[in-house]
C-alpha positions in Angstrom: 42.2 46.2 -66.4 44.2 49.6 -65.2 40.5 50.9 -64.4 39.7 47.7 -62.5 42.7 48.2 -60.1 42.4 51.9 -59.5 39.1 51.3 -58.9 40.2 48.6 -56.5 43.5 50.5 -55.0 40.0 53.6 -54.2 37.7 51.3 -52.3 40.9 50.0 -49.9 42.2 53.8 -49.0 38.2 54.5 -48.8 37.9 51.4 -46.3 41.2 52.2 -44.3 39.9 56.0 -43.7 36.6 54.3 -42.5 38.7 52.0 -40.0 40.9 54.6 -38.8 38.0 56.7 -37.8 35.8 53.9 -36.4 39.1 53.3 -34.5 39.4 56.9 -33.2 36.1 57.1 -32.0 36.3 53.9 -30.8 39.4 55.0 -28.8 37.8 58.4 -27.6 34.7 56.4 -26.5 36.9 54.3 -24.5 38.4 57.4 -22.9 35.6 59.2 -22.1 34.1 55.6 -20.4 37.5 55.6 -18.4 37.5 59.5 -17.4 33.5 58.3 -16.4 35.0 55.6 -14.1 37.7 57.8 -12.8 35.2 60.8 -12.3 33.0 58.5 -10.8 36.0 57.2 -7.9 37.0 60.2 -7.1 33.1 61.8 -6.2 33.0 58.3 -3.7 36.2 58.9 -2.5 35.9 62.2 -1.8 32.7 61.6 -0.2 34.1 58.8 2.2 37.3 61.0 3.0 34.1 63.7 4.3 32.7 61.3 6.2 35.7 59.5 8.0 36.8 63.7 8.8 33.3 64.0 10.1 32.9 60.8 12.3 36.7 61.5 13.5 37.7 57.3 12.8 40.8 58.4 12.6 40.9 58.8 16.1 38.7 56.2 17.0 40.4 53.2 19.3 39.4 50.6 16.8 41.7 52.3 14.1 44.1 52.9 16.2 44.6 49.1 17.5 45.1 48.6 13.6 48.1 50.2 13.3 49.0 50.0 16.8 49.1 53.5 17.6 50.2 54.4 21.4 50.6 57.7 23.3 54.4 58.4 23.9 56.1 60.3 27.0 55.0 63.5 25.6 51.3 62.1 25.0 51.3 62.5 20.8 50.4 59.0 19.1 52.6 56.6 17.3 52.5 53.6 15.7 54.9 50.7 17.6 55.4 49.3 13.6 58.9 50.1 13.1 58.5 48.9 9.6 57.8 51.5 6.5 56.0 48.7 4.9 53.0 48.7 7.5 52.4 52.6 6.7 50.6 53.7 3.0 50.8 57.3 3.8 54.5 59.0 4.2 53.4 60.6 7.9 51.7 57.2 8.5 54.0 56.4 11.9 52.2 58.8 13.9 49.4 60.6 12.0 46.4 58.3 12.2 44.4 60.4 10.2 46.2 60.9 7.1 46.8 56.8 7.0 43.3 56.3 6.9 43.0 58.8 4.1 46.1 56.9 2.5 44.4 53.9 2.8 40.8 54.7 1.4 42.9 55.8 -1.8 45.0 53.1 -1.8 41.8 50.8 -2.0 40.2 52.9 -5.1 43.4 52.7 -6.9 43.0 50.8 -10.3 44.7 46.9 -10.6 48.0 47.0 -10.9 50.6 44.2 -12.4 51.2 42.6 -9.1 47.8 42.9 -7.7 49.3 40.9 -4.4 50.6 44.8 -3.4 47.5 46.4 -4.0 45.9 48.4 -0.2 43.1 45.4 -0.4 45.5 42.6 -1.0 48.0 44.3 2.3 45.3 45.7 4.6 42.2 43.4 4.7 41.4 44.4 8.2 41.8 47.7 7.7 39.3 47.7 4.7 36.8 45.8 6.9 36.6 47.7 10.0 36.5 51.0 7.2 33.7 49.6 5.3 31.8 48.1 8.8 31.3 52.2 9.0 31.5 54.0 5.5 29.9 50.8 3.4 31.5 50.8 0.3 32.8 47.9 -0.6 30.6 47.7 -3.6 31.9 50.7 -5.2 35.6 49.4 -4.6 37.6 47.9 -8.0 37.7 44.4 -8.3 41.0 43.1 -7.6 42.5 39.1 -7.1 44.3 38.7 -3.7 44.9 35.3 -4.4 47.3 34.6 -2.0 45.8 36.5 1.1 42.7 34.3 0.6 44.6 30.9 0.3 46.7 31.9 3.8 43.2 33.3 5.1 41.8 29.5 4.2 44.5 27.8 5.9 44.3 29.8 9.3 40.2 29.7 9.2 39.4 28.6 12.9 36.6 27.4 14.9 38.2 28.3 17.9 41.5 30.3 18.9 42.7 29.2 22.5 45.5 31.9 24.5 48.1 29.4 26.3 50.2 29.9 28.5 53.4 28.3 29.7 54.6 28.8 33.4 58.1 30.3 34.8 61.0 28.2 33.1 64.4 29.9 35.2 67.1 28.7 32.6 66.2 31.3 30.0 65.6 34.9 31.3 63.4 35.7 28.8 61.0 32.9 29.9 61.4 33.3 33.7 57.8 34.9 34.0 56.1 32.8 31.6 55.1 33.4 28.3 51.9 33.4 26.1 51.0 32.4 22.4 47.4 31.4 20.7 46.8 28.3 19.3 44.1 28.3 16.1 41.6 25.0 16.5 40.3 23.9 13.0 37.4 21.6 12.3 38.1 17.8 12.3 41.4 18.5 13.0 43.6 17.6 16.2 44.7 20.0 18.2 48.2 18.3 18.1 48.3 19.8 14.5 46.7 23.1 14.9 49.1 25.9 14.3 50.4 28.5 17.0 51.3 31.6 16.6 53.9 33.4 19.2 56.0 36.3 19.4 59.6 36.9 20.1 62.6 38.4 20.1 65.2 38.1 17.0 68.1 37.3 18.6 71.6 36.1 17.8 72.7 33.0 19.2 76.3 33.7 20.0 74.9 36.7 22.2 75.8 36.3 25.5 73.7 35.9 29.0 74.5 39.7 29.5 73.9 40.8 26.1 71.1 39.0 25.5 69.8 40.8 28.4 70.7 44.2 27.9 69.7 44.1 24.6 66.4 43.1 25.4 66.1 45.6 28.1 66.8 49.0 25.8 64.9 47.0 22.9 67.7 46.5 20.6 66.6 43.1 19.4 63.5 43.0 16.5 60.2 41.2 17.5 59.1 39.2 15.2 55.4 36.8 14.9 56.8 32.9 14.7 54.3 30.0 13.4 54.6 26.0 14.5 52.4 23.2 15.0 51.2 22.7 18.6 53.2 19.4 19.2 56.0 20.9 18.1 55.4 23.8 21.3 54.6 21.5 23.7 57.8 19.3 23.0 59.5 22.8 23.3 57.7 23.8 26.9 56.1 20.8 28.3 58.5 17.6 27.2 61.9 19.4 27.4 61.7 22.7 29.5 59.1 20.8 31.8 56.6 24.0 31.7 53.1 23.4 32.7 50.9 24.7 30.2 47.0 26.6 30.6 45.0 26.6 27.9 42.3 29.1 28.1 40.0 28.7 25.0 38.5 32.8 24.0 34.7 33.0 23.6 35.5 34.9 20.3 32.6 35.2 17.4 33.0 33.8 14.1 33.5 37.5 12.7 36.5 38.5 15.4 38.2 35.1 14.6 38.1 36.5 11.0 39.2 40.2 11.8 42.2 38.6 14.0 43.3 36.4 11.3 43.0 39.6 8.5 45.3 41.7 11.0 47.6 38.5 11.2 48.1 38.6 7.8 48.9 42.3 7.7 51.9 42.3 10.6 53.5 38.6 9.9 56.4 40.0 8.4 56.4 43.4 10.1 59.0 44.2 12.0 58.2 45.7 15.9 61.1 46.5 18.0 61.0 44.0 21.0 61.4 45.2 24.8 61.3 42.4 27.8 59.7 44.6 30.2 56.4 46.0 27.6 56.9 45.2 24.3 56.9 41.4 25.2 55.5 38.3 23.5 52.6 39.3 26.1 51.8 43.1 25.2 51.8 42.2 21.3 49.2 39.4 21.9 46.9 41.4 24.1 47.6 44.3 21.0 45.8 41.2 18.6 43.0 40.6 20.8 42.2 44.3 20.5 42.1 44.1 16.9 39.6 41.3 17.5 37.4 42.5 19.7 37.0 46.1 19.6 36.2 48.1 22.4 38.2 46.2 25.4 41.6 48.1 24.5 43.0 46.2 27.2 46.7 47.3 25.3 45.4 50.8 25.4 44.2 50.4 29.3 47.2 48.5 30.6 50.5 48.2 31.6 52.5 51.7 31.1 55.6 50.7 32.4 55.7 46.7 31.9 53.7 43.6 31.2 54.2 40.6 32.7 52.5 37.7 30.5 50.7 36.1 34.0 49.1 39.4 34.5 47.8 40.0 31.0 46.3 36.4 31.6 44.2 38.0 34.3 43.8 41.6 32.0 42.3 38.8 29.3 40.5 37.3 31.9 38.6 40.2 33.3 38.2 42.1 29.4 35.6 38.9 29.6 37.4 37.5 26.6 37.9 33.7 28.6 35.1 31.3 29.0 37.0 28.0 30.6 40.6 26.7 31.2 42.2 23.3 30.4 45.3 22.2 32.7 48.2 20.4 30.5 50.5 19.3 32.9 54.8 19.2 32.7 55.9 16.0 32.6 57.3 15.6 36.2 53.9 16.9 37.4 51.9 14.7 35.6 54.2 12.1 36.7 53.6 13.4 40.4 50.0 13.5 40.1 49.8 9.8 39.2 52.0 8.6 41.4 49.7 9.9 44.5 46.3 8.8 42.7 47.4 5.0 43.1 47.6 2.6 45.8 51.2 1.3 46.6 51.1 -1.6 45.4 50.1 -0.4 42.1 53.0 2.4 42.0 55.6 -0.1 43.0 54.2 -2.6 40.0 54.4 0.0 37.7 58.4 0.7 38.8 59.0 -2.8 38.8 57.1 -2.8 34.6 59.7 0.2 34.2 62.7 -1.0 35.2 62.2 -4.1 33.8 62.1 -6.4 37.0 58.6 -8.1 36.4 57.0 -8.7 33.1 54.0 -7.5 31.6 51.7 -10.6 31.8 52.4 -11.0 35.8 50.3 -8.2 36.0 47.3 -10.1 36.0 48.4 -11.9 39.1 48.5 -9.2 41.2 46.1 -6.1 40.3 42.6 -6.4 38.8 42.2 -4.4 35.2 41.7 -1.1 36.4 45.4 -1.2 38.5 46.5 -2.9 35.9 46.0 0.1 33.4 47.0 2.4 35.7 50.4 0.5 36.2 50.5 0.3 33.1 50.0 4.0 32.5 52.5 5.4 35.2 55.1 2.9 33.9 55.1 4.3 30.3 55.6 7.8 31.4 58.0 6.7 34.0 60.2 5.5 30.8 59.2 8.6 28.7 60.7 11.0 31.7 63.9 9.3 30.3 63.0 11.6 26.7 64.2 8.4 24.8 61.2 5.9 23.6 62.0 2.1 23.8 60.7 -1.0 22.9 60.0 -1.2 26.6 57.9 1.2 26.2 55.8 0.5 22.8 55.3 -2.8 24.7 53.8 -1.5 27.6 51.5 0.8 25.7 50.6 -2.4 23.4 49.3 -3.7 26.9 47.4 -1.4 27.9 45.2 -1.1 24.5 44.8 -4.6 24.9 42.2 -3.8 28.1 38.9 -4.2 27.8 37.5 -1.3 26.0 36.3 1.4 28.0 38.6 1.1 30.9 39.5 3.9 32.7 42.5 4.7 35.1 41.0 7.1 36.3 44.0 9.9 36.6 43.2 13.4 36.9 45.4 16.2 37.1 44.7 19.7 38.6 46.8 22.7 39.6 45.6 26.5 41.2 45.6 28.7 37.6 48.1 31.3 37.5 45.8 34.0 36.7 43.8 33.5 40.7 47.1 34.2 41.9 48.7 37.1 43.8 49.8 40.4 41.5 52.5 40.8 40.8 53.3 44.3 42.2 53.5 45.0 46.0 53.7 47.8 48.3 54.5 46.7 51.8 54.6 48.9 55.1 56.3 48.0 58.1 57.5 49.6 61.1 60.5 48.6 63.4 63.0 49.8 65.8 67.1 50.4 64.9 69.6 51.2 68.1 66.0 52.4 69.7 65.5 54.3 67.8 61.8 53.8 65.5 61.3 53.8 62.0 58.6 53.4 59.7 59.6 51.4 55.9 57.7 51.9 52.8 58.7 49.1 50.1 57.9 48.5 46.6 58.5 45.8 44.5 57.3 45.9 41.3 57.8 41.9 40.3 57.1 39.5 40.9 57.0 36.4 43.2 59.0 36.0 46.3 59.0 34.0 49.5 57.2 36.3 51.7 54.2 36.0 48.9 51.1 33.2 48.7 52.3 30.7 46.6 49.2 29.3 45.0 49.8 29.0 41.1 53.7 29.7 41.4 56.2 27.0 40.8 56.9 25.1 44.2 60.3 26.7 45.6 61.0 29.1 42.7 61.6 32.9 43.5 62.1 35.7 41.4 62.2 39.4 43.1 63.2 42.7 40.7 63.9 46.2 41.5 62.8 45.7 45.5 63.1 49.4 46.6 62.4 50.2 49.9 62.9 54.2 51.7 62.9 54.4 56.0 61.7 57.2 57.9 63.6 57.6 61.2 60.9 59.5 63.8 63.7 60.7 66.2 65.5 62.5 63.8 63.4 63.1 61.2 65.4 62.0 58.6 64.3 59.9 55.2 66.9 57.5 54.3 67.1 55.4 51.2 67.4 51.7 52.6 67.6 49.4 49.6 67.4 48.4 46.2 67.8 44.4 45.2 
């Protein structure tokens, strides 16, 4: 029996060296596939780093529109991000170069525990527009951005749309407009496709003055804000009483994409915001960019300020706009209507609205198509009142009531903002003080004032900023600085 179990206790140490050493080479097997793997990503990525030196994409505009790269007063680049989250390399605010080198590692680096941080999970568009031009996607590690795909699924569009509200003078950071891009998705209103905008941080308790100097010297941060489009035009059309232009962009399926990627890589970065160029305008005409490489219209335009009407036009004439769609305010589509009927059908509809005749007189007076335009102009004669009524369901009951098919016919039109004057002028005058002659050079750099056209401004409305204006006096030859509004 003691034979049996030293026999026994030989075979177990005999079969526990075995393990162990099918355990160690198992182990060294492993390694030396790992150092393979690792050998492997470095000879790629030293290879790519070659070719991006060689090809100079550091420098290329498309690159820099990723990261936003501008030329400062002393004409060296850097980035507008003022967030040390957008950068992967440590010299990544102004060095282009070594970014994209931080970023081609970044993408080679093994899967880490949160694999939401890792460079492909952060930068999609910045590993697209790398691997449109070094092709390498194949070679990269395979790592789960989960969540960047389900965002990337819920901002898919078939069409992206730049709007633009008109001149609202009770806010001064809306008094020349503002623009934002609405996403359109398949089978899907419009009411409830998101927007996206961009604006200043601020604090509500700042005051008129503060608010403005603030946003002046670009103390306030800029940040990208998301809403369903119903909810913006109750914002700019229904309460601020802003027309809005719609201009849908004639963008292919892949820019769409490549906007979207970049939108996912600056939502939460922060950019400090400055009303005169770093405006809700500038940072949308900095997305297009990214979209559509090669118009650089950011890169092209607007040194000193950017004014959101004109980078309508900048959009415009980049080629990027293929129609336009008129959504009246409320008190113009109200006016419109109002001119479109006869008399008789305008005072019916005030009588409906005030309550004076009911709704089955109607018949009475005006055949079906006055009646649904009565009908029509009554209900958003109550709406201009911002408080819906049973007067009002009642009336809209009415009019779906018609025969199917009828039309009232209303259309609405206005002269686009974009057709209209610029908004910089130099003037030149000559005249005569005490006899004595003079000859006036004037600029004003913004933006719409009496003396100007006033197709596709607000009726009435005025706005005139930094109006400088020098005289040269021929007698005595003598420049004198005459004003500055």
């Amino acid at each position: 029996m003691g034979i049996l179990q030293n026999y026994c206790r030989g075979v177990n140490r005999n079969l526990r060296r075995l393990g162990f050493i099918v355990l160690l080479l198992l182990q060294s097997a492993g390694s030396m596939a790992l150092a393979a793997v690792t050998a492997q990503a470095t000879a790629v990525l030293e290879s790519l780093r070659l070719q991006a030196q060689q090809q100079q994409l550091g420098l290329q505009p498309g690159w820099l529109n990723l990261l936003h790269y501008k030329k400062n007063l002393w004409g060296s680049l850097h980035s507008q991000a003022d967030d040390s989250r957008f950068f992967l390399s440590a010299e990544g605010a102004h060095d282009p170069q070594a970014e994209l080198l931080a970023n081609l590692q970044g993408f080679f680096a093994g899967p880490q525990l949160n694999q939401q941080q890792h460079a492909q999970c952060r930068f999609p568009a910045r590993l697209a527009w790398l691997d449109q031009r070094l092709n390498f996607s194949r070679q990269l590690p395979e790592v789960n951005c989960e969540r960047f795909q389900q965002w990337q699924q819920r901002w898919k569009a078939s069409q992206i749309t730049l709007l633009f509200p008109g001149m609202y003078l009770a806010n001064p950071a809306s008094m020349f407009g503002h623009t934002f891009i609405r996403f359109d998705q398949p089978g899907r209103s419009e009411l409830l496709s998101p927007t996206l905008s961009y604006a200043a941080a601020h604090d509500e308790s700042d005051s008129l003055l503060l608010f403005s100097l603030k946003g002046i010297f670009g103390a306030y941060t800029g940040r990208f804000a998301m809403q369903p489009y119903y909810q913006t035009l109750r914002e700019y059309s229904d309460i601020e009483q802003r027309d809005i232009w719609e201009y849908p962009l004639n963008l292919t399926e892949g820019e769409s994409e490549q906007l979207i990627r970049h939108l996912w890589e600056v939502r939460e970065i922060e950019f400090d915001y400055f009303f005169f160029r770093e405006n809700c305008a500038f940072r949308l005409l900095a997305l297009l960019d990214v979209a559509r490489e090669g118009v650089n219209i950011s890169l092209n335009s607007h040194p000193l300020y950017a004014i959101p009407v004109d980078t309508v036009r900048d959009v415009q004439q980049a080629g990027l706009i293929g129609s336009r769609h008129y959504r009246p305010a409320r008190h113009n589509k109200l006016s419109q209507m109002s001119r479109q009927v006869s008399h008789e059908t305008r005072q019916s509809a005030m009588d409906l609205a005030e309550g004076q005749i009911q709704i089955d007189q109607l018949a009475g007076q005006l055949d079906p198509q006055q009646q649904a335009a009565a009908l029509e102009l009554a209900s958003e004669l109550l709406a201009e009142t911002n408080v819906t009524s049973v007067r009002q369901m009642q009336l809209l009951a009415a009019r779906s009531q018609l025969p199917a098919g009828l039309s009232s016919n209303f259309e609405f039109s206005a002269i686009p903002p974009e057709t209209s004057h610029a908004s910089a002028r130099w003037q030149l005058s000559v005249g005569e003080v005490e006899q004595q002659r003079f000859y006036e050079i004037g600029l004003r750099p913004s933006f719409h004032d009496d003396l100007d056209p006033p197709d596709g401004f607000a009726s009435g409305v005025s706005i005139s900023a930094l109006d400088t204006r020098l005289r040269w006096y021929e007698e005595r030859q003598q420049l004198e600085f005459e004003s500055l509004d």
